[in-house]
KOLMIDREN-855474 format. One record per residue (C-alpha): residue in three letters; x, y, z; chain. Coordinates in pm, whole numbers, plus 50000, padded with zeros to 5 digits. Each point is the difference from the previous one (the first is absolute). Layout:
BEGIN
<ALA <X Y Z> A> ...
END
This chain:
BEGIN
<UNK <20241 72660 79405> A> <UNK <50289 49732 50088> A> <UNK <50270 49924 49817> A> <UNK <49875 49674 49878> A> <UNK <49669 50115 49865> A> <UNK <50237 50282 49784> A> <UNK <50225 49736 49870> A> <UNK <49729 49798 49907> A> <UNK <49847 50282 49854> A> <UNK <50283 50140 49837> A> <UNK <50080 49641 49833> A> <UNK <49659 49940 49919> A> <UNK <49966 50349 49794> A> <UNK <50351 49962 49845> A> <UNK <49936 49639 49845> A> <UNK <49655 50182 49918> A> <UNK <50195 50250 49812> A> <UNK <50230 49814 49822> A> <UNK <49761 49720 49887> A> <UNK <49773 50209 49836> A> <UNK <50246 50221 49800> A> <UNK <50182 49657 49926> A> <UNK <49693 49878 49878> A> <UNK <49919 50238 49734> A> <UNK <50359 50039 49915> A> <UNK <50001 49623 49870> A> <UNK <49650 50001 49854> A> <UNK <50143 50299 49805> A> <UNK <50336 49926 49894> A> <UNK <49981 49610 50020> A> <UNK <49812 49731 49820> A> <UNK <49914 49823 50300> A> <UNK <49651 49920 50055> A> <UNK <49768 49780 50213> A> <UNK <50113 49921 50388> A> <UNK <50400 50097 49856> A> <UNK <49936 50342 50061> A> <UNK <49878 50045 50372> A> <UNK <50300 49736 50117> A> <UNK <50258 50196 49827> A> <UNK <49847 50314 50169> A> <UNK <50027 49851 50351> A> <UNK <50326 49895 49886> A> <UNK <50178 50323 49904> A> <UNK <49768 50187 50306> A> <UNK <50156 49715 50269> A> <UNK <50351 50113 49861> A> <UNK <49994 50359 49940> A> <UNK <49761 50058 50313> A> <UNK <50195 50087 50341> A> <UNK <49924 49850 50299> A> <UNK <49908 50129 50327> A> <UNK <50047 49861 50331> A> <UNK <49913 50047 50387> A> <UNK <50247 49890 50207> A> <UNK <50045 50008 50384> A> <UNK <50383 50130 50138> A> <UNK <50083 50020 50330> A> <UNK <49639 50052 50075> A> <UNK <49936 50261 49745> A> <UNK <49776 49934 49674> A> <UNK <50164 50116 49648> A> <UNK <49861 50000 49713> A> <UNK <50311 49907 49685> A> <UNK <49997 49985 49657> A> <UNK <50202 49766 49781> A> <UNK <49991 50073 49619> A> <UNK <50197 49859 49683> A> <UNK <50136 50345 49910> A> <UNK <50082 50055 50318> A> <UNK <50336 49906 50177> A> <UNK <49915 49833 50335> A> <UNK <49729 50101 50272> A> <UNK <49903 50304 50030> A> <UNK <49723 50126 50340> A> <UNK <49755 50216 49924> A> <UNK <49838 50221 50274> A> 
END
């Protein structure tokens, strides 16, 4: 599998995740209702998510991950 297909994996199931426990978080503690709920769930998942990324360096794919709790970049392997 390359690099690019795992960080597009790997974003795709932590947004996945996030949104859905988000999502009944707010419908259970909140008094949101209608389309409020699902946009504050993408929301908080698009900020507490991390992101991947495959990069190319001097010819050699990486695959990094940048996250809010996080300091900098870190490479995973």
């Amino acid at each position: 599998m390359s690099k690019k297909t795992k960080a597009f994996l790997y974003n795709f199931l932590g947004f996945a995740a996030h949104f859905t426990l988000a999502y009944f978080l707010i419908v259970r503690f909140t008094g949101l209702d209608g389309l409020w709920i699902p946009i504050t769930s993408a929301v908080a998942a698009s900020l507490l998510t991390p992101k991947f990324q495959a990069v190319t360096i001097y010819g050699e794919e990486k695959l990094l991950m940048k996250w809010l709790f996080i300091k900098g970049v870190k490479e995973l392997k």
